[in-house]
C-alpha positions, -999 to +999 in steps of 0.1 A: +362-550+189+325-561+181+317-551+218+334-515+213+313-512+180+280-524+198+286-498+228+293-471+203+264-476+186+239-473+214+256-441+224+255-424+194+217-438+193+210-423+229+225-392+219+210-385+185+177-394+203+184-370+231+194-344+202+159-348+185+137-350+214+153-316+229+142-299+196+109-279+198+087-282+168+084-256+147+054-230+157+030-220+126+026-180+132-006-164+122-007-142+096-002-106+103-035-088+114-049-051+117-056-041+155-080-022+164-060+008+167-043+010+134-079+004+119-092+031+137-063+055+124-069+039+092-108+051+092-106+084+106-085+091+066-106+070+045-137+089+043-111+123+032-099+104+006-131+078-011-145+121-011-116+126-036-124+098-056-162+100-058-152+139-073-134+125-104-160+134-124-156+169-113-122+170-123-127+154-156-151+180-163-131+210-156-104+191-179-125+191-207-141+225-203-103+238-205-106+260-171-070+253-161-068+275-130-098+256-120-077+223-126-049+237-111-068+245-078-085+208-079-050+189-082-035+214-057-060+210-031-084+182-029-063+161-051-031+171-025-047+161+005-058+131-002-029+119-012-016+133+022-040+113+040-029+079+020+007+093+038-009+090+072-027+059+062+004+038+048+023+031+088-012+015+100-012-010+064+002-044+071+040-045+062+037-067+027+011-037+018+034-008+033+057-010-001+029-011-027+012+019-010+038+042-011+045+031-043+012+039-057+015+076-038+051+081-057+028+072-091+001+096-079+024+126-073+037+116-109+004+117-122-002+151-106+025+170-120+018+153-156-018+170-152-003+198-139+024+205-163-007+195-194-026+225-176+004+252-183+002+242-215-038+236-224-033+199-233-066+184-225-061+149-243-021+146-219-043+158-194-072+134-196-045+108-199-026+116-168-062+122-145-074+083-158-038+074-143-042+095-110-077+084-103-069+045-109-039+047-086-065+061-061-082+029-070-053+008-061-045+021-029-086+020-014-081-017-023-049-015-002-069-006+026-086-032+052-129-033+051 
């Protein structure tokens, strides 16, 4: 009985053994990267939309000078494309920053149509309000975006 208990032994030894030295180590993976490609499609937008954001005083102005159709025009066409662009931009972002971006566009279009909507109705301080919103989400996603 002692010999059955002795042989058992060494075979479950020689097997767990065999067991852990067939297993492979885990391999560390390197954290994600930009290629060059998707930082190449990632530059040829960035210029269309940091023009967008250095004209936020431009904006800010016709705000406060009340010309809504000039407003109006800004959000609808400078303001529109480079959030466009931050569409085209958003595949080439690493996947952890894929979500935040297009959650910062959704909060831009909101911020849009909130100084959209304050230019029907000639309300500069709602206005004012939603283009310090717009501009800072712009902020947010050019951080999003590799050097």
């Amino acid at each position: 009985m002692v010999r059955q208990r002795s042989i058992l032994s060494l075979i479950l030894v020689l097997l767990t053994t065999f067991l852990i030295s067939c297993g492979s180590p885990s391999v560390a993976t390197a954290p994600p990267t930009y290629t060059p490609a998707q930082v190449a499609k990632i530059q040829e937008y960035f210029p269309d939309i940091q023009v967008v954001r250095d004209r936020s005083q431009e904006l800010q102005t016709l705000i406060q000078s009340g010309e809504w159709i000039k407003v109006g025009n800004f959000i609808h066409g400078p303001m529109t494309e480079a959030r466009l662009n931050m569409t085209y931009v958003i595949p080439n972002l690493l996947p952890q920053d894929q979500s935040k971006a297009r959650q910062i566009t959704k909060d831009l279009l909101s911020d849009l149509v909130k100084i959209d909507q304050a230019a029907s109705g000639g309300n500069t301080s709602q206005a004012l309000s939603a283009y310090k919103d717009a501009f800072a989400d712009v902020d947010k996603f050019l951080q999003l975006i590799p050097e």
